[in-house]
VOVO-551250 format. One record per residue (C-alpha): residue number from 1; residue in three letters; z, x, y. Coordinates in nm, 3 decimals. Layout:
// VOVO-551250
[rec NUM, "ala", [Z, X, Y]];
...
// end
This chain:
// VOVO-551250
[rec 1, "unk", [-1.156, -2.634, -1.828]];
[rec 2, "unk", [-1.309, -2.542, -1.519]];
[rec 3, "unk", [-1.051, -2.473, -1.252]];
[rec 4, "unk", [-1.102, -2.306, -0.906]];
[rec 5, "unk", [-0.848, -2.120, -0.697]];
[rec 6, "unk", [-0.897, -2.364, -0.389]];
[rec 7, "unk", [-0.792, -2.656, -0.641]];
[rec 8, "unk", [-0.465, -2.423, -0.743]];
[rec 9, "unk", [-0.405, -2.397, -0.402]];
[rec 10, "unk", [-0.357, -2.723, -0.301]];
[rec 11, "unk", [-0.168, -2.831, -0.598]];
[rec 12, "unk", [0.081, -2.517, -0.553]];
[rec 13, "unk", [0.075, -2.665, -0.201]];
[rec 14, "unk", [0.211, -2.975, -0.278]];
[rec 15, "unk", [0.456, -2.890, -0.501]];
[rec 16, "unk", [0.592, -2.678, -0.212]];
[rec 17, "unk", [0.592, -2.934, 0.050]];
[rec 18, "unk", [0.635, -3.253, -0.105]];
[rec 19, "unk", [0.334, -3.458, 0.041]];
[rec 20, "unk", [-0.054, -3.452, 0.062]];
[rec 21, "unk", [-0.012, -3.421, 0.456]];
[rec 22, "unk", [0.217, -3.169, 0.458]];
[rec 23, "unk", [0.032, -2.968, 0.175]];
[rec 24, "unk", [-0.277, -3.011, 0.395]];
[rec 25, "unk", [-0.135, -2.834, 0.735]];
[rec 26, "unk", [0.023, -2.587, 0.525]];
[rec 27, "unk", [-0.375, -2.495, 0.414]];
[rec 28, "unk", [-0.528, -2.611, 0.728]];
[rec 29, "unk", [-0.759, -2.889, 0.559]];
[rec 30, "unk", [-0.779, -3.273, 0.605]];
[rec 31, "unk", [-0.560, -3.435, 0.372]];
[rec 32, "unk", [-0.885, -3.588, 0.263]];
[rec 33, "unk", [-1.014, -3.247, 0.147]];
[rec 34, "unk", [-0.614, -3.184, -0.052]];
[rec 35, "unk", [-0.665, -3.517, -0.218]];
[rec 36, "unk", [-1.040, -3.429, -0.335]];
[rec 37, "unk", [-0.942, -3.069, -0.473]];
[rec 38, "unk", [-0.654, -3.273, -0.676]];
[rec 39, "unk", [-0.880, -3.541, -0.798]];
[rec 40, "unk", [-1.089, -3.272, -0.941]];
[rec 41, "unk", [-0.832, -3.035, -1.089]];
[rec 42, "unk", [-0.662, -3.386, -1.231]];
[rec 43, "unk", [-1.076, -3.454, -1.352]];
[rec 44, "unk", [-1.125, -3.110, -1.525]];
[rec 45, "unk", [-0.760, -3.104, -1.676]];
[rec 46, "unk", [-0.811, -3.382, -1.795]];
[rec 47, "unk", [-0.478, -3.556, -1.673]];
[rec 48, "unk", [-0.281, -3.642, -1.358]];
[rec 49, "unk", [-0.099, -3.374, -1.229]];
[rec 50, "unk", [0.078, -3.500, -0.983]];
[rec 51, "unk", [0.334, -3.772, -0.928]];
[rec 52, "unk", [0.214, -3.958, -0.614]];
[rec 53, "unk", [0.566, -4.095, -0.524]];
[rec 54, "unk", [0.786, -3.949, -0.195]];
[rec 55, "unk", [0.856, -3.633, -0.245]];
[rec 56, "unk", [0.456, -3.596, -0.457]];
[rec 57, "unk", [0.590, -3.391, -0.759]];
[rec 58, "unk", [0.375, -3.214, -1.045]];
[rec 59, "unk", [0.379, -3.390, -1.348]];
[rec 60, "unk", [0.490, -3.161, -1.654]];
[rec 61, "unk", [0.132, -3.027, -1.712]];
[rec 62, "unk", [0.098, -3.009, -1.333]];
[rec 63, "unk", [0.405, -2.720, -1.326]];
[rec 64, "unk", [0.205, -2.471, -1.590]];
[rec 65, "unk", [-0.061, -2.525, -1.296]];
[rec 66, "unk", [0.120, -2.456, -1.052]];
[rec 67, "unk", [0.257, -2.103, -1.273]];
[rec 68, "unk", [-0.107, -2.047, -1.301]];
[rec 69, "unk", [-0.159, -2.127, -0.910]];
[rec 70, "unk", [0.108, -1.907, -0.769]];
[rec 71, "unk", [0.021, -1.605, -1.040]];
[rec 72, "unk", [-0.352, -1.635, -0.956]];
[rec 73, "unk", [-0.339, -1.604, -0.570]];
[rec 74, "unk", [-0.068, -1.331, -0.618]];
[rec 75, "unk", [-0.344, -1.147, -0.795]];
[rec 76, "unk", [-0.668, -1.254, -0.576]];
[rec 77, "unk", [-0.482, -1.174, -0.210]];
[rec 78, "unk", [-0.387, -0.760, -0.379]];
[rec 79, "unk", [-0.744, -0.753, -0.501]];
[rec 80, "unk", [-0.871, -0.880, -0.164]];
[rec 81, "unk", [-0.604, -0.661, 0.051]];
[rec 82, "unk", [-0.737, -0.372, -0.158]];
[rec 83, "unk", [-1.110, -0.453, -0.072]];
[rec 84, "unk", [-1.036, -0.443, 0.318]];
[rec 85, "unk", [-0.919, -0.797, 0.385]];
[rec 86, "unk", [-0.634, -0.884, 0.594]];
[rec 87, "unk", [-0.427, -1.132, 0.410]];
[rec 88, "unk", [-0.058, -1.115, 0.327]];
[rec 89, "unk", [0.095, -1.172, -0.012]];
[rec 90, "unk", [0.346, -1.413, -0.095]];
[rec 91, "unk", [0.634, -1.301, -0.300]];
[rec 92, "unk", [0.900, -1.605, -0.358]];
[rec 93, "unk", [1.173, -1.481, -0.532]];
[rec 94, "unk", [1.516, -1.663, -0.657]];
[rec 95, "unk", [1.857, -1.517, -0.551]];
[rec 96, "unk", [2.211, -1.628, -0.585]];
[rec 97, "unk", [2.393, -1.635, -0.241]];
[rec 98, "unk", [2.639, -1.351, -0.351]];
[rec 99, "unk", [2.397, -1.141, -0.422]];
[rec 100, "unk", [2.173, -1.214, -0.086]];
[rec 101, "unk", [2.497, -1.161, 0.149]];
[rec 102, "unk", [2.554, -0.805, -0.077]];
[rec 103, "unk", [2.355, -0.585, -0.261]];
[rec 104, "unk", [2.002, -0.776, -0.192]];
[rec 105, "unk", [2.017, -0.708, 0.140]];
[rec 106, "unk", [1.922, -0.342, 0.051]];
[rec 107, "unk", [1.588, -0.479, -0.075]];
[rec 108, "unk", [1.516, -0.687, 0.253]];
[rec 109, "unk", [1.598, -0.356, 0.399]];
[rec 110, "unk", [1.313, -0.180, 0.210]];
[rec 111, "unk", [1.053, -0.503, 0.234]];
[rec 112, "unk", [1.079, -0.461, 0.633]];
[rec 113, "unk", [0.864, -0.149, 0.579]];
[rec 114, "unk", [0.627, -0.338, 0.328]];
[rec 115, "unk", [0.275, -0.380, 0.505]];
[rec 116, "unk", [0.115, -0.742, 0.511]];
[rec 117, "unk", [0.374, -0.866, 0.165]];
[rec 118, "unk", [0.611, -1.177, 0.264]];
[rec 119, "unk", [0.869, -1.228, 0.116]];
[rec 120, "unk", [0.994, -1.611, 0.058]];
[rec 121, "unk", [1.379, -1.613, -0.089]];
[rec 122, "unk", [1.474, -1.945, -0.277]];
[rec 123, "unk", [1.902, -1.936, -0.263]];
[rec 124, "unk", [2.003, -2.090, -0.628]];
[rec 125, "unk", [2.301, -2.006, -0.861]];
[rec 126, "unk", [2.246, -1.737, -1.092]];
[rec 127, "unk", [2.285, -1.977, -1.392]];
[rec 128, "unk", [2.022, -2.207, -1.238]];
[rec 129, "unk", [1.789, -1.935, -1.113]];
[rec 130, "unk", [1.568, -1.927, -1.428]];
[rec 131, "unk", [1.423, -2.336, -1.339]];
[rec 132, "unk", [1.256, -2.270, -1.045]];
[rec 133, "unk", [1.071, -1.986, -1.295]];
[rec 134, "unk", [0.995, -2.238, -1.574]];
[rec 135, "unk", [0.819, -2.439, -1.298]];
[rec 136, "unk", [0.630, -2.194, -1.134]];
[rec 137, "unk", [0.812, -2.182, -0.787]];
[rec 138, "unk", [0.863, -1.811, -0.803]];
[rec 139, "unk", [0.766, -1.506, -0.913]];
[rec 140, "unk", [1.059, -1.339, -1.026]];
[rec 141, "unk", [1.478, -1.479, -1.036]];
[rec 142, "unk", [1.801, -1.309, -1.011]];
[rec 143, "unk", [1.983, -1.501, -1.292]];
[rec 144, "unk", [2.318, -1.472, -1.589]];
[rec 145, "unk", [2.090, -1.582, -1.863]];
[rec 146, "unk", [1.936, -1.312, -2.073]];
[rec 147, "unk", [1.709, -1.545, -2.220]];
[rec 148, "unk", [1.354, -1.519, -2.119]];
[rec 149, "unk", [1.143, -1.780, -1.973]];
[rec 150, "unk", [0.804, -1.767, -2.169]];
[rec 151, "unk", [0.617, -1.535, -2.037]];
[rec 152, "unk", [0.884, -1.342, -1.846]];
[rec 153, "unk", [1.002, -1.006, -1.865]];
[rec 154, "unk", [1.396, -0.931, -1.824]];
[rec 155, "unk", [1.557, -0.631, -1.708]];
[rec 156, "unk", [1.948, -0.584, -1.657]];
[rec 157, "unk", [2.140, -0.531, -1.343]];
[rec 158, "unk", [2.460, -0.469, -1.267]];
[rec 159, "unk", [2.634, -0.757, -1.244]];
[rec 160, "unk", [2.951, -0.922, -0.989]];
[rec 161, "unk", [3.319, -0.945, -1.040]];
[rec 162, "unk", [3.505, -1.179, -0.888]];
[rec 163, "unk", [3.903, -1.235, -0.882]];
[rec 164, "unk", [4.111, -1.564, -0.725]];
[rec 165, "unk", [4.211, -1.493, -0.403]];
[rec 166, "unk", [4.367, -1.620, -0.095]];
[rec 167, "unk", [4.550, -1.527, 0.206]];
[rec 168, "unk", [4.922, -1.374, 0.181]];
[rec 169, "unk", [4.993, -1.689, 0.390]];
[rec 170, "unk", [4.847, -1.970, 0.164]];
[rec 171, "unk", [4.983, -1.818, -0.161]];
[rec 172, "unk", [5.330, -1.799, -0.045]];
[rec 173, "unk", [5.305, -2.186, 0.067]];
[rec 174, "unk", [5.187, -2.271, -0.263]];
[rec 175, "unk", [5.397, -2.049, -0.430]];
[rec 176, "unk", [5.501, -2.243, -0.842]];
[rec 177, "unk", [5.879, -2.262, -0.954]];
[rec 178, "unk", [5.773, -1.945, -1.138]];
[rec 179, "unk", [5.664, -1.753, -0.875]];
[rec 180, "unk", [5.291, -1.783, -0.935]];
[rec 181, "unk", [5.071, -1.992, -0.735]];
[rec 182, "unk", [5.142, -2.382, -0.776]];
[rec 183, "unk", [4.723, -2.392, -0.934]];
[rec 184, "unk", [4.733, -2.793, -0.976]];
[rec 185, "unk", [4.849, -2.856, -0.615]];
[rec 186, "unk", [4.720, -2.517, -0.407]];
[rec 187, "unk", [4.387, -2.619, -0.231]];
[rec 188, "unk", [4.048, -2.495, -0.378]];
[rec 189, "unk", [3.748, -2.376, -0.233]];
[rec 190, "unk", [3.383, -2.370, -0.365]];
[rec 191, "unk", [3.067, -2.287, -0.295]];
[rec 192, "unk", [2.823, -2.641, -0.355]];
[rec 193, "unk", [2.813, -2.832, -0.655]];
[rec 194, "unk", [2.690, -2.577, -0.946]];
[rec 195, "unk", [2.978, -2.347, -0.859]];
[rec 196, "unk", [3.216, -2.362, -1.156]];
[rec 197, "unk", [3.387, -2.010, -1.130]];
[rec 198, "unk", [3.671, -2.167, -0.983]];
[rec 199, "unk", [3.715, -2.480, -1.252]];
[rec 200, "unk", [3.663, -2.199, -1.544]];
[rec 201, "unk", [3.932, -1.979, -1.408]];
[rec 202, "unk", [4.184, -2.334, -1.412]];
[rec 203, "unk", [4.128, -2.348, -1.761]];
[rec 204, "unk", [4.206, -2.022, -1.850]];
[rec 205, "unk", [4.456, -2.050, -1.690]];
[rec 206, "unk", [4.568, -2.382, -1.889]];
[rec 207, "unk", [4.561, -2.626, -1.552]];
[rec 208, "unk", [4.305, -2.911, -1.675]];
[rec 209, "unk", [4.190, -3.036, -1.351]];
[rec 210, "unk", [4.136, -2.959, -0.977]];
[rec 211, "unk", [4.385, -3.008, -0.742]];
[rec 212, "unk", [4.364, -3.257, -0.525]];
[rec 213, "unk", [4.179, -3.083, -0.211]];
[rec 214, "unk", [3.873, -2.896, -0.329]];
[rec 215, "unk", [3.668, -2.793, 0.038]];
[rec 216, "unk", [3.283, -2.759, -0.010]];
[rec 217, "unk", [3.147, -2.414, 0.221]];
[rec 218, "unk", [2.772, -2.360, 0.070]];
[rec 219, "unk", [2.773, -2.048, 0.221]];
[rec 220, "unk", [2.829, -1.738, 0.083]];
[rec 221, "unk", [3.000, -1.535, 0.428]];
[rec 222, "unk", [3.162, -1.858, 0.551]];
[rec 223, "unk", [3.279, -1.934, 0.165]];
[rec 224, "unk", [3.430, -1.560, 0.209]];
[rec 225, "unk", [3.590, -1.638, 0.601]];
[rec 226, "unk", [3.719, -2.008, 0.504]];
[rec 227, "unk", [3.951, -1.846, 0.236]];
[rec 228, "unk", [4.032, -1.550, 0.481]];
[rec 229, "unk", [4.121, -1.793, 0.706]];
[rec 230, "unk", [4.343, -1.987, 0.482]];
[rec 231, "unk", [4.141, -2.290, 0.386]];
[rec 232, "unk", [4.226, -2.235, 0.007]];
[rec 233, "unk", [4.166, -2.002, -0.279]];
[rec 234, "unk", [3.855, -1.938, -0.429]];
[rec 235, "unk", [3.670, -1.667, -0.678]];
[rec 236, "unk", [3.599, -1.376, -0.419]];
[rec 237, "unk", [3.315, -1.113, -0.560]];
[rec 238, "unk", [3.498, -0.762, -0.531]];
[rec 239, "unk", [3.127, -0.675, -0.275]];
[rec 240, "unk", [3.251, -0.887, -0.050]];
[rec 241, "unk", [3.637, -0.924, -0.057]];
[rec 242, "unk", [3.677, -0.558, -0.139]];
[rec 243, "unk", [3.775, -0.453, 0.222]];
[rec 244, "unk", [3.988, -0.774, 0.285]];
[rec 245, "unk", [4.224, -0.764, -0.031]];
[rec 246, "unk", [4.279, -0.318, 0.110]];
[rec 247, "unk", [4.386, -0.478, 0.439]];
[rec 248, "unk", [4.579, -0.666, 0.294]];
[rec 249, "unk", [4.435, -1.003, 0.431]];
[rec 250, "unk", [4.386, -1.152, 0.122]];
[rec 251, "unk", [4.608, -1.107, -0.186]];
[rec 252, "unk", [4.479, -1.110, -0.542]];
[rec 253, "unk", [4.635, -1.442, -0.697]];
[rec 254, "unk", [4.729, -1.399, -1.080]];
[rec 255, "unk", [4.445, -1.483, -1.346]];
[rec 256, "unk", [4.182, -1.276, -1.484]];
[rec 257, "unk", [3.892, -1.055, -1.309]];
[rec 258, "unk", [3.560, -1.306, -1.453]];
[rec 259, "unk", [3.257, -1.057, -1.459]];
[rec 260, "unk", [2.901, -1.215, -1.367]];
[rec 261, "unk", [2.635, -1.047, -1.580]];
[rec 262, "unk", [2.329, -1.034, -1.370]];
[rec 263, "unk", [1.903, -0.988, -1.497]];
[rec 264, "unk", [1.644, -0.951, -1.331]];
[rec 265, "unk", [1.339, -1.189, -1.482]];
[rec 266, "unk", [0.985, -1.206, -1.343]];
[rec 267, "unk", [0.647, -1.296, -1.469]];
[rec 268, "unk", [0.445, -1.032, -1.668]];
[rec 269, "unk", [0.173, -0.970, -1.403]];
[rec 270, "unk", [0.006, -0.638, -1.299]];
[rec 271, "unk", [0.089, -0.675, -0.987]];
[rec 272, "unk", [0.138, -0.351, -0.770]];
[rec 273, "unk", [0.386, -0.575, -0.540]];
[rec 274, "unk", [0.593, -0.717, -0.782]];
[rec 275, "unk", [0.622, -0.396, -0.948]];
[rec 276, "unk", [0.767, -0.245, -0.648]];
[rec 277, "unk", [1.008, -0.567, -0.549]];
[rec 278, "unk", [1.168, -0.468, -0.984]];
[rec 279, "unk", [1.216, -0.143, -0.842]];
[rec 280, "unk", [1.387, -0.210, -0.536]];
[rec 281, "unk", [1.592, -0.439, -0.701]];
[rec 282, "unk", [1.691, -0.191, -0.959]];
[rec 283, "unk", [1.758, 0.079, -0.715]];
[rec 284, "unk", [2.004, -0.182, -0.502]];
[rec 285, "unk", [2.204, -0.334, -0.771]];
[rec 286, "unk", [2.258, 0.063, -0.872]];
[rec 287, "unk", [2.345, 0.192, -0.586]];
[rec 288, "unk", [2.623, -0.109, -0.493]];
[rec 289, "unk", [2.747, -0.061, -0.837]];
[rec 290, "unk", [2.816, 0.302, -0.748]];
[rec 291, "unk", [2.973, 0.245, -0.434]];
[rec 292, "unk", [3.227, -0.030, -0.581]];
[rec 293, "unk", [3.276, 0.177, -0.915]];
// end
């Protein structure tokens, strides 16, 4: 099969902006010229690669091209950036949103000082991290599964603990007959959709359903400040509730301290940049874990 990087391109292209047009202003062509490079990637594979419907999507043998794409020009832009060109390298990456408003921020901290290297930061849950690497939409994932996606290496971090928490306020409002928190009638908070800390903690706790007013804040620092300011209670990562529950503006509620194992996956590539992105990730998640032992 005779491929050719231009023909990656504008496949990886689409899959990242959804349409012919938009994949052709993302590489400066016509759309005319996107639609001939994908006719003749679709001619040497052999099959159609992509999904002409609105969003365009790769078809299943489309995504390994799209792997192949991304882990191709990763490789051709170092080569060419060691030969004297100017060109910048792409390096998308998966993170969870507790782990971007934390510890990660460390490694932003050390990219700033990264010549002509961009990072591009996809925000997904940790357990659903590991997709966007079986498709080929980044390089490398911060994700709770230590199962590795074909081709992928994985390396531990440390991971997050979180605790149920809410202001002194709320939990004396919702306080049970017992004296514990009323859990089938106190409000909830959580993150977006995937976010099932907060159900898994009700059924440890033997309550089998939500209450009836569960607020949605997909944010990680306004998730944190719309339980600080007495929205409801939600699973609070000790990173970032740490100085809150010492002054005493939020109270751990009863129930167990749920530890996040985290990993650190990314494609097997000799890649100089990646390399360093592992160990600035390594050197973060360490150093946080230190401070919060």
């Amino acid at each position: 099969m005779d491929l050719n990087q231009a023909q990656l391109d504008a496949l990886v292209a689409i899959a990242g902006t959804g349409s012919f047009e938009a994949a052709a202003r993302a590489l400066h062509v016509t759309p005319s010229a996107v639609s001939q490079r994908i006719r003749a990637l679709e001619a040497a594979a052999g099959q159609v690669l992509v999904s002409r419907g609105t969003p365009c999507q790769p078809t299943a043998p489309g995504e390994r091209l799209v792997r192949l794409g991304r882990h191709t020009r990763l490789l051709y832009d170092e080569a060419a950036r060691e030969l004297g060109a100017v060109v910048a390298v792409d390096l998308p990456v998966a993170v969870n949103a507790d782990s971007l408003a934390t510890w990660f921020r460390d490694v932003l901290a050390e990219a700033a000082g990264w010549a002509a290297t961009s990072l591009r930061l996809h925000v997904e849950d940790q357990a659903h991290s590991q997709e966007l690497l079986r498709r080929g939409e980044v390089l490398a994932a911060v994700t709770s599964d230590p199962a590795a996606v074909q081709g992928c290496a994985v390396e531990p971090l440390e991971g997050l603990r979180y605790a149920p928490a809410a202001t002194p306020e709320l939990a004396a409002r919702w306080s049970g007959s017992e004296g514990g928190p009323d859990w089938a009638a106190m409000p909830m908070v959580v993150f977006n959709e995937k976010d099932a800390l907060q159900d898994e903690a009700l059924m440890r706790l033997g309550v089998g359903a939500r209450p009836p007013v569960v607020h949605r804040v997909p944010s990680a620092s306004d998730f944190l400040e719309a339980i600080r300011l007495g929205l409801g209670w939600g699973m609070v990562s000790h990173l970032q509730a740490g100085p809150e529950l010492a002054a005493g503006r939020l109270v751990r509620l009863a129930g167990d301290i749920v530890s996040v194992p985290l990993y650190w996956q990314h494609w097997r590539l000799e890649s100089p940049r990646l390399a360093r992105l592992t160990e600035s990730v390594h050197r973060a998640a360490s150093r946080h874990a230190s401070i919060t032992a």
